[in-house]
Structure formats: C-alpha cells, structure tokens
C-alpha positions as CSV (number, residue, x, y, z in Angstrom):
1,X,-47.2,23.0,-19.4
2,X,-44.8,25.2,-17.3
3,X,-41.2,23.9,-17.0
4,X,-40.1,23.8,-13.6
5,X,-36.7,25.4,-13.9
6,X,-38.3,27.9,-16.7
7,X,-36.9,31.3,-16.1
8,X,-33.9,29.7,-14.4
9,X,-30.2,31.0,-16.5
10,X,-26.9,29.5,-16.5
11,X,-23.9,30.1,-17.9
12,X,-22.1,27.1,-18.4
13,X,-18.8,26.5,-18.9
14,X,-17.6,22.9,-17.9
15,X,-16.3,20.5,-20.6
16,X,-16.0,17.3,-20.8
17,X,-17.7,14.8,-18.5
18,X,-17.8,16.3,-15.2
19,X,-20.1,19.0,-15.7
20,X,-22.1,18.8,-18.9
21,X,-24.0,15.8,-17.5
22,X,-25.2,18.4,-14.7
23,X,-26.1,21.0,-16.7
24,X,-28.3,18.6,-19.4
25,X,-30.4,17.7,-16.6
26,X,-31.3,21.3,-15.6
27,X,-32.0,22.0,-18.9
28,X,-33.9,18.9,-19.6
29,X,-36.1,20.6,-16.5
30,X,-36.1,23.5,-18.2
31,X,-33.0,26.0,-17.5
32,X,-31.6,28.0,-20.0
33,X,-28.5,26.5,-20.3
34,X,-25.9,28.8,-22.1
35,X,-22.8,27.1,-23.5
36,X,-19.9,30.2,-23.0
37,X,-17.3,28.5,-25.5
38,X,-14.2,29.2,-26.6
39,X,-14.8,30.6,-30.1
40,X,-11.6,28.7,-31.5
41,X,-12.9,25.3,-30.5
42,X,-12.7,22.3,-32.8
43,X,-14.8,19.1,-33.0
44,X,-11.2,17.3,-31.5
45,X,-10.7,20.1,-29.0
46,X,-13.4,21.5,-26.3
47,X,-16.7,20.2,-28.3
48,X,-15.6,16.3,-28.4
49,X,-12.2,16.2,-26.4
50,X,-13.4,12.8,-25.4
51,X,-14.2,11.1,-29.0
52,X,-11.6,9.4,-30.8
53,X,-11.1,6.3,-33.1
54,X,-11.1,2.9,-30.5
55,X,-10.4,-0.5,-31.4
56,X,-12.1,0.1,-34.9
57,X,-15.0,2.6,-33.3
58,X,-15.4,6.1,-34.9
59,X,-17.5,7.6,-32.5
60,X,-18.2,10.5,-35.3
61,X,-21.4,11.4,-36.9
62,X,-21.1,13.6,-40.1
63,X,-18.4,15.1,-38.5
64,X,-20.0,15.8,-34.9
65,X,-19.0,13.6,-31.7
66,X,-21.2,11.5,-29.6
67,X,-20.0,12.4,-26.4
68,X,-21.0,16.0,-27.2
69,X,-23.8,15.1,-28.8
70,X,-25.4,13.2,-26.0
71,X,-24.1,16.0,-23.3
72,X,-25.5,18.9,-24.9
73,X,-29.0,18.5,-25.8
74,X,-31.1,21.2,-25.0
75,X,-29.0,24.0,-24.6
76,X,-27.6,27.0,-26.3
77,X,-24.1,28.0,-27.3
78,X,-22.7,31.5,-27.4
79,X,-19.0,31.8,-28.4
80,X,-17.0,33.8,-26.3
81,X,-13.5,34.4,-26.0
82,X,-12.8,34.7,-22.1
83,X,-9.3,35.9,-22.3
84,X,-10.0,39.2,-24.3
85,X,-11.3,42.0,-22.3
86,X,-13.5,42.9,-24.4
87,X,-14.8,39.0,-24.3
88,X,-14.3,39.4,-20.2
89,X,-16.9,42.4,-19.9
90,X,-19.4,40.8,-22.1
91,X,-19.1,37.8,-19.8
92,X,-20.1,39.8,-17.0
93,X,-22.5,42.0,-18.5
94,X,-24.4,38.3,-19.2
95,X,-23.4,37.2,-15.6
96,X,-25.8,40.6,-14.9
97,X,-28.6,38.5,-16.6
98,X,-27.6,35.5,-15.3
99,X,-28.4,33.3,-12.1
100,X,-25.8,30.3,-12.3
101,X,-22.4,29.9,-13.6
102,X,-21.6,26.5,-13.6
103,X,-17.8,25.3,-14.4
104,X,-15.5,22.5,-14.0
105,X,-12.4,24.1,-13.8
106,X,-8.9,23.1,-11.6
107,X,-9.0,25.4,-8.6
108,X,-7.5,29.0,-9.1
109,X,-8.5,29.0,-13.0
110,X,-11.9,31.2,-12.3
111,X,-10.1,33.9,-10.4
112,X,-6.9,33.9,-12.4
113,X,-10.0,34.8,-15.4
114,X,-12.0,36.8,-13.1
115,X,-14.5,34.8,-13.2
116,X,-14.4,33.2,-9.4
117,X,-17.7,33.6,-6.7
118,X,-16.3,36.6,-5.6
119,X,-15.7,38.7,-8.3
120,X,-19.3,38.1,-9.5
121,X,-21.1,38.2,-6.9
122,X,-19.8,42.1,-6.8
123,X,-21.6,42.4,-10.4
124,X,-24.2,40.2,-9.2
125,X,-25.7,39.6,-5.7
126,X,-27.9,37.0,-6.3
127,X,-25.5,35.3,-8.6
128,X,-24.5,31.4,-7.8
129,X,-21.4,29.7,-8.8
130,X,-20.9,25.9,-8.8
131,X,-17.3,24.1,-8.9
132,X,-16.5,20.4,-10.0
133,X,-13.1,19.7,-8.8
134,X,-11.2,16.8,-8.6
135,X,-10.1,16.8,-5.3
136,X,-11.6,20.3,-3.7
137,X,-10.6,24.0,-3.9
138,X,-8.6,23.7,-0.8
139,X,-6.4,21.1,0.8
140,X,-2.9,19.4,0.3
141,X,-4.1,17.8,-3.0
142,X,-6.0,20.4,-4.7
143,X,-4.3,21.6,-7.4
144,X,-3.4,18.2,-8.8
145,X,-5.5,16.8,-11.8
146,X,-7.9,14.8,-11.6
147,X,-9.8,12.6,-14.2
148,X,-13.1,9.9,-13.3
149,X,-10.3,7.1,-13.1
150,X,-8.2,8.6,-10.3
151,X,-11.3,9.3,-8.6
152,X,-12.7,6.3,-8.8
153,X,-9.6,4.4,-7.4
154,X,-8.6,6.8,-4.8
155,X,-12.2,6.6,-3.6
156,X,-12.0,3.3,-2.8
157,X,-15.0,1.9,-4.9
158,X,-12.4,0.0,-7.4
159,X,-11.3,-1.9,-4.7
160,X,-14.0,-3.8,-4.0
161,X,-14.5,-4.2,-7.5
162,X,-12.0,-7.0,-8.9
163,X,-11.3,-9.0,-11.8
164,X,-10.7,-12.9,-12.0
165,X,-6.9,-12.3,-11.4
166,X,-7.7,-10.4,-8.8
167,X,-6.4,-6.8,-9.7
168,X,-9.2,-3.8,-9.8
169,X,-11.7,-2.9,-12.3
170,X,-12.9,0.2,-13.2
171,X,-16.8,0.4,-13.8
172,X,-17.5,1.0,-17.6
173,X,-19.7,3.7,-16.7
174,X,-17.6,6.7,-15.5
175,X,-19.5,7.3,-11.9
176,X,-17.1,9.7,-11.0
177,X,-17.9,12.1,-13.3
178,X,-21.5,11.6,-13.2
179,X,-22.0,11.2,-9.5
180,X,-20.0,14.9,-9.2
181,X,-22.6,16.2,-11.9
182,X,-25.7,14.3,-10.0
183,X,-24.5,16.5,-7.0
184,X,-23.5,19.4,-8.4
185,X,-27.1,19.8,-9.8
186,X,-28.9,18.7,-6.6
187,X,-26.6,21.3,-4.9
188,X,-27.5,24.1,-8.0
189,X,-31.2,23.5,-6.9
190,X,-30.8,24.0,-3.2
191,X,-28.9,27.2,-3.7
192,X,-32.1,28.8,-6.0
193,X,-34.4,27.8,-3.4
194,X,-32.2,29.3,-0.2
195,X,-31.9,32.3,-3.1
196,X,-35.7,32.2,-3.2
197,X,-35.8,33.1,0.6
198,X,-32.7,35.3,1.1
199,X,-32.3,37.3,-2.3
200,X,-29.0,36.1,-1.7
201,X,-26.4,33.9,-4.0
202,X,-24.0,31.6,-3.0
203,X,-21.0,29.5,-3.9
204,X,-21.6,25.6,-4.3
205,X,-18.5,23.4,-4.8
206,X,-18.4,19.3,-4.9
207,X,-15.7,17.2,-6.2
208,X,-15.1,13.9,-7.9
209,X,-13.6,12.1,-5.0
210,X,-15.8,13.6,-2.3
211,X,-18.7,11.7,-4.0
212,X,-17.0,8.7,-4.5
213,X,-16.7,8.7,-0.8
214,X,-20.6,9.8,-0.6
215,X,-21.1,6.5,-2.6
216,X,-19.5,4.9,-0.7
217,X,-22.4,5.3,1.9
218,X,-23.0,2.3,4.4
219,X,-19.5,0.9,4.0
220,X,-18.0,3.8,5.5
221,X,-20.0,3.1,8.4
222,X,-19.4,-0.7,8.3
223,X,-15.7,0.3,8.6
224,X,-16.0,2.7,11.9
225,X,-18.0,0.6,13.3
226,X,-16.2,-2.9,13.2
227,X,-12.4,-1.6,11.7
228,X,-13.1,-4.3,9.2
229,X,-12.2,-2.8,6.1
230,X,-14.5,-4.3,2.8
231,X,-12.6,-6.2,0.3
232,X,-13.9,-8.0,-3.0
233,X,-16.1,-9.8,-1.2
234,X,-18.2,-7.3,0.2
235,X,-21.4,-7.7,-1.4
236,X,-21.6,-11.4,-1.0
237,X,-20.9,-10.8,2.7
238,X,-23.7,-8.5,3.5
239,X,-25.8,-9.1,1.1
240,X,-28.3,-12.6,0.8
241,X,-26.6,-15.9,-0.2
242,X,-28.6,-15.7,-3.6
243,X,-27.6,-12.1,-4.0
244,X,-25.8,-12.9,-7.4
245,X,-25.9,-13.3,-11.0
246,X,-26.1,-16.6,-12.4
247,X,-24.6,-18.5,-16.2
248,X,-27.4,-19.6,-18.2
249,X,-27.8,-22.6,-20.7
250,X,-27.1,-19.9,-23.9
251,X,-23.7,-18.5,-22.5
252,X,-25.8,-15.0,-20.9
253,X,-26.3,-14.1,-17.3
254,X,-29.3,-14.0,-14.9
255,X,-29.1,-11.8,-11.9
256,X,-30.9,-12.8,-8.6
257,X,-31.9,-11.4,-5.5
258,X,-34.3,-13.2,-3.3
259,X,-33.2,-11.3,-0.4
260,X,-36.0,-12.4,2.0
261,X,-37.3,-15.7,3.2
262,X,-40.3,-15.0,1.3
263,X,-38.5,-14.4,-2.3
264,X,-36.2,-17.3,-1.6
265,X,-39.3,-19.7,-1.2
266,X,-40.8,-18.3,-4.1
267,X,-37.2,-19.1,-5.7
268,X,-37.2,-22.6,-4.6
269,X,-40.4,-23.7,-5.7
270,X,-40.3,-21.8,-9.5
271,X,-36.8,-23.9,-9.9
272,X,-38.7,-27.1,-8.9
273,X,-36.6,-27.1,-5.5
274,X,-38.8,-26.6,-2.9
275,X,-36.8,-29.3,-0.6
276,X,-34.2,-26.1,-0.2
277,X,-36.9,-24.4,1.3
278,X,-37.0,-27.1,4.0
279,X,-33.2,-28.1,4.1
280,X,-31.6,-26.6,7.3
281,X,-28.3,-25.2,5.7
282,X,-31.0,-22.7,3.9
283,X,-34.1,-22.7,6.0
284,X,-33.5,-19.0,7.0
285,X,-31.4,-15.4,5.7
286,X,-28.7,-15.4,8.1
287,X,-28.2,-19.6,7.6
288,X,-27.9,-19.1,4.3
289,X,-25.6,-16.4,4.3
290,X,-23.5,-18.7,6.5
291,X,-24.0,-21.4,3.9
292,X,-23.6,-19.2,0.2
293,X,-21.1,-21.6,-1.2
294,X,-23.1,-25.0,-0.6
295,X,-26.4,-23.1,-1.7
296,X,-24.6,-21.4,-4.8
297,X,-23.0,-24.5,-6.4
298,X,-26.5,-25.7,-6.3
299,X,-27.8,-22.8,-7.7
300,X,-25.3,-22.7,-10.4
301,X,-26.0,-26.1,-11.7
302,X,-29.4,-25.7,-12.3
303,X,-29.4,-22.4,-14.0
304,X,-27.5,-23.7,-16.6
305,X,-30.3,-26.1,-17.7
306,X,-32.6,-23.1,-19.4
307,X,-31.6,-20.6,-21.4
308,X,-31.9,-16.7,-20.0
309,X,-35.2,-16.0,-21.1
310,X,-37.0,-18.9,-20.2
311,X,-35.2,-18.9,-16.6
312,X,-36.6,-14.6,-16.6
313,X,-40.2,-15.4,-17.2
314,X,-40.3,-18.2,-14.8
315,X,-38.6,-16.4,-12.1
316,X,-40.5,-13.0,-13.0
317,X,-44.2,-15.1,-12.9
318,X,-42.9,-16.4,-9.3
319,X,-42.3,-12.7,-8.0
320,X,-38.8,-13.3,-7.6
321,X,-36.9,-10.0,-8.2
322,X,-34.4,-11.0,-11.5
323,X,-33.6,-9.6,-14.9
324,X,-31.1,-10.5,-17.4
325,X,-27.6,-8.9,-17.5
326,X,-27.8,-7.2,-20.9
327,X,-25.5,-6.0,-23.2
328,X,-26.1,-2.0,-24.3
329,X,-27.9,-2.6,-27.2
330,X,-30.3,-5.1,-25.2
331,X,-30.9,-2.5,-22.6
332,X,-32.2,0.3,-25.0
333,X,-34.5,-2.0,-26.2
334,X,-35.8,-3.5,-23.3
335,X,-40.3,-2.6,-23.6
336,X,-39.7,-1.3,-20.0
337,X,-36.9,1.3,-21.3
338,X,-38.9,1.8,-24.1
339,X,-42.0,3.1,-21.9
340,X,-40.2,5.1,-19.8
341,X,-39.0,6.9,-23.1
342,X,-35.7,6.8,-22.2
343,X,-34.5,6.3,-25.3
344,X,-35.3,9.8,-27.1
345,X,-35.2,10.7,-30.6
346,X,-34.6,14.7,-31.8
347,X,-34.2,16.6,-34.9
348,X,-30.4,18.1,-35.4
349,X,-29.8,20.4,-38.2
350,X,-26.9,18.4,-39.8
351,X,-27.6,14.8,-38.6
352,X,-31.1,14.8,-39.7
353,X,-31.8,13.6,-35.8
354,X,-30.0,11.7,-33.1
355,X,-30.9,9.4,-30.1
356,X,-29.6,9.4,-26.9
357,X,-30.9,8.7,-23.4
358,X,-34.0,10.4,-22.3
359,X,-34.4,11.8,-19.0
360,X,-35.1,9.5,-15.8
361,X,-37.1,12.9,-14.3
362,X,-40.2,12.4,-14.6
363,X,-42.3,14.8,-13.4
364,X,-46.0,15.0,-13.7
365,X,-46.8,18.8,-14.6
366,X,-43.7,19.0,-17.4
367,X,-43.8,17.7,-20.9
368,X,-39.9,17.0,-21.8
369,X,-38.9,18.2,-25.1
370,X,-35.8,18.1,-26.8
371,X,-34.2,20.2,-28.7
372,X,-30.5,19.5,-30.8
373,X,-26.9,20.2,-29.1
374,X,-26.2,23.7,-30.5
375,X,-23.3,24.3,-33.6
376,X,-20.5,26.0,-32.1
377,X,-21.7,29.6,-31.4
378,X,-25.3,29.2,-32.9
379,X,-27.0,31.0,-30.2
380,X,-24.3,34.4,-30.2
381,X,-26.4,36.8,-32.0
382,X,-29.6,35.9,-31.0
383,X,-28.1,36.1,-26.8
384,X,-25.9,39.0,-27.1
385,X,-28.8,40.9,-29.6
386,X,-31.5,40.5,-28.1
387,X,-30.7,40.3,-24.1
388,X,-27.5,42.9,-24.0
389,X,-28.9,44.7,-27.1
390,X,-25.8,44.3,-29.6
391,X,-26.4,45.9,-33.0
392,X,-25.9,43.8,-35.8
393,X,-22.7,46.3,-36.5
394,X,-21.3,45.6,-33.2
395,X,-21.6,41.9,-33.6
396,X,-19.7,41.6,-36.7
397,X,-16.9,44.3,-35.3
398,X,-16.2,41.8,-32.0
399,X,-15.8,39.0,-34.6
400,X,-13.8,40.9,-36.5
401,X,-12.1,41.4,-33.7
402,X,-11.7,37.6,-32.3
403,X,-13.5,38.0,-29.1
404,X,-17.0,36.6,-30.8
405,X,-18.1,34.2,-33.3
406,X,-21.0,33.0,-34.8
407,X,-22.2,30.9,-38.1
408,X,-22.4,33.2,-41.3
C-alpha cells in the first residue's frame, strides 16, 4: 500500500514536546521526517532534554530516553551544525529538496539563523515553514518563554480544573504541547494541499496558548453569551446530573454518563432502582440537573456495594455509556487498546525493540509500519550522499571540520 504523505519531506527541527509529537504523526502517515540536529547533542541535552531521574524513576533505557524514544519513531536524523556556514548552506541546499521545515523555536531564532519563511522561500518557492510558539510571533508577550505549564494556566483550562483544597491542577498529560502539535500538523496538511493548487508555499504558525483557548471551545461562548465566567464546577453544571465518576466497593473508580433520559432509565433499572426512574426530583434531564446532589448521594451509596468490574459489565450489558478509570498500565492493556494496536512494538538497534503508543490514524488504504528513533546522526551520509551527492571524501572533511557528524 501507498502511504498517504509518501513523497512528502520535512526538515524538522523542534525539540522537546511541542513539535516532535507533530512531526511523528506525519511520519507515521508516511513523511520523510528528517531530524536536522545539532551534531554536539547528548542523551541529557537536545535528544532527552526532558528525561531525568524522578521520585526513584530512571526513565533510561541502555542509555537512550523515553521521551525521545517515544517522539521519534519513524524518522531520520542528519546531524548538522546550523551555526557554521558551511553547515547553513547545506541546510539550504536540503531546504532545495525539501517541502516543510517544521521548528519550535522562540520568535526571531529562525531569522537570527537564516532560517525564517522568508529567507527560504527565496531558495525555495514552494517551501512551507511551520512555527510552535508559546505565545505567537507577534504581540506584547511574544518573546517571553513559554513551557505546556504556563500555557496551560494562562489558558484558563487549570482553572476549572481543581484539587480538594481547592487550588488548580495541571492535567498529567501535557495538552499544551500536544494540542499545539495536533494543530501544527492539521495546519502542515492544509498548506500541501493549498500548495497542491497554487505551486505556492506558505508560512503556518500556531502557539501553545492559542490552542489552549481553541480548547477551550464552547465555554468561550458560554462566557460571551451569559458573562458568567466557568469555575470548578463547570462540568457538573452543564453537563447531566450523573455525568461523573463514581468510588467502587475495591477502592477504584467508575465513570458514568447517562446523559439522556433513555441511558438514565437504562441506569436505574441495571442498579435495581427503577423507582428513580419514576421519582419526580429525577423523572427528566433538566430536573435532575436541578436535583445532582440528592440524586448523587444516592448514586454514591450504591456504587460502593460492587466492586469496579462487576458494576462495568452490568452497566456495559444495560447500554449505559461507563468504563473504569484506569491507571496507565490498565489502559495499555485494556482488549479494546489492544485491537486498535495502539500499543506498538518495533525493533531498535540497541534496545533490541521498544513499545510505545501506536497511531490513532487509521486509515483504510495504509498499512502503518514502524521503524526505530534514529542514533544521533544515523541518516547523514546516506541524506547528504545520495540526495546532494556528497563524496564519501567530502563527508569525512565536513566532520573533520565540525559542521557534520555521523556514526563510524
């Protein structure tokens, strides 16, 4: 089978979070993903900036991080020292070749380089560039840094989002960073297919707190609309009086949403309370949403008479929408997750092979394969020999000479 993004090249030179995430899915589609790294990175520097020893954890393999490994799949890696001119023309003879450069940079660094939309788009017209920023290239905060945490809280998503003492939690998965990935990719696409029907590149820019605010979505909205401004309580407000997540007899959680009369009937009857069903503090949506603290104290009693698993495949053979809240390691092996194979297992050169999530793409004329994050430089002789048409000689002078490297 074809890939759908076959054909499609990018050099890619965002670190971290905020960027890598976007670029694995276009080469999970099948992109040609081309790592440009700095050839004196380390394992604790630009490769894994983000693994370190916590509370006991070593997130280390054989001497390789996770964070890169699980970014990185799928890709090549061609290192290429930036700041030497030498380095800087071999960067745009590739940008000649190339159809995206991707980057995650504060605002200014890519023209300070000479590596900014309008400098390449001289070299190349068809070329597209695409930004992460924290904040935007232009505006009064700009130029400050910006990491998934400040995004998240200036966004306004932590707010609603508080603990039992009341001060605000930050989601353990780092949506910042991945929502600005998510639509840097979708916006990637969107400029190859305008491309497709003007020849023409463009620059594409998103930011970690502008989709924080996308996220935000309907309570934007809310707030216009009414002034009322969404506080912890949110969800239970708009959403269904059983719109929650319940404590079970063996100490886990249940999640429930019966958010129509028909669900919550359903509900009633697989608990053995079909007299709710009846009562007239619960009898419809908007009476119960007036009524959430009666009908939850109820509902809280009784799930605490079964343990999670018996209360899931009661609920589940009743067609009322629930599921467990599981820890990580019950996730992955939940059959669904399983089936959808996102869980993926691939060969690496010095870890034998790894597994990490698969992708949630599925699409029905591409076969996903997965190849191993690439070693530092692995891919520099076979990109710069065989699409600029290095020499083996010249190779080894520009890594002589510090502007290339390579594995011996």
């Amino acid at each position: 089978m074809t890939s759908p993004l076959e054909g499609i090249r990018m050099l890619d030179l965002s670190r971290e979070t905020a960027g890598p995430y976007g670029s694995l899915l276009l080469a999970d589609l099948g992109a040609e993903v081309i790592k440009v790294e700095n050839p004196a990175s380390t394992v604790r520097q630009d490769r894994a900036i983000l693994d370190r020893s916590v509370e006991g954890f070593d997130f280390m393999i054989n001497g390789l991080g996770t964070h890169f490994l699980s970014m990185n799949r799928n890709k090549k890696s061609v290192a290429l020292n930036l700041r030497h001119e030498k380095g800087k023309e071999i960067f745009y003879d590739l940008v000649r070749h190339a159809d995206i450069v991707y980057d995650n940079y504060r605002p200014g660094i890519t023209k300070k380089i000479g590596i900014d939309y309008e400098t390449l788009s001289r070299i190349n017209p068809r070329i597209i560039t695409c930004s992460i920023t924290g904040f935007g290239s232009t505006g009064p905060l700009a130029a400050r840094p910006c990491f998934d945490t400040i995004g998240q809280a200036m966004g306004g998503g932590m707010s609603i989002t508080l603990a039992p003492d009341g001060s605000p939690v930050r989601p353990g998965i780092p949506i910042g960073d991945l929502g600005s990935s998510l639509l840097a990719a979708i916006g990637m696409l969107a400029a190859i297919y305008n491309r497709e029907k003007t020849g023409k590149g463009q620059k594409v820019e998103t930011s970690i707190l502008g989709g924080q605010i996308s996220l935000l979505i309907y309570m934007v909205t809310d707030y216009f609309a009414s002034g009322e401004v969404w506080g912890p309580s949110g969800i239970g407000r708009r959403a269904d009086a059983t719109h929650a997540w319940y404590k079970c007899q063996d100490g886990r959680y249940i999640a429930i949403a019966a958010v129509t009369d028909m669900f919550f009937q359903n509900l009633c009857k697989a608990i053995g309370r079909e007299d709710l069903i009846t009562d007239p503090r619960f009898s419809k949506g908007e009476i119960r949403a007036r009524n959430r603290e009666q009908l939850g104290a109820i509902l809280r009693e009784i799930f605490l008479t079964k343990p999670v698993d018996e209360w899931e495949k009661t609920l589940s053979e009743a067609d009322v929408p629930c599921g467990p809240v599981n820890t990580i390691d019950r996730a992955l092996n939940n059959p669904q997750v399983l089936h959808q194979k996102m869980v993926v297992t691939y060969p690496h050169p010095i870890n034998g092979e790894v597994k990490a999530a698969g992708n949630p793409i599925k699409l029905s004329e591409h076969e996903q394969v997965y190849t191993a994050p690439p070693l530092l430089g692995q891919h520099t002789v076979e990109i710069l020999g065989q699409l600029l048409g290095y020499s083996s000689e010249q190779l080894a002078e520009l890594k002589g000479e510090g502007v290339i490297d390579y594995p011996d």
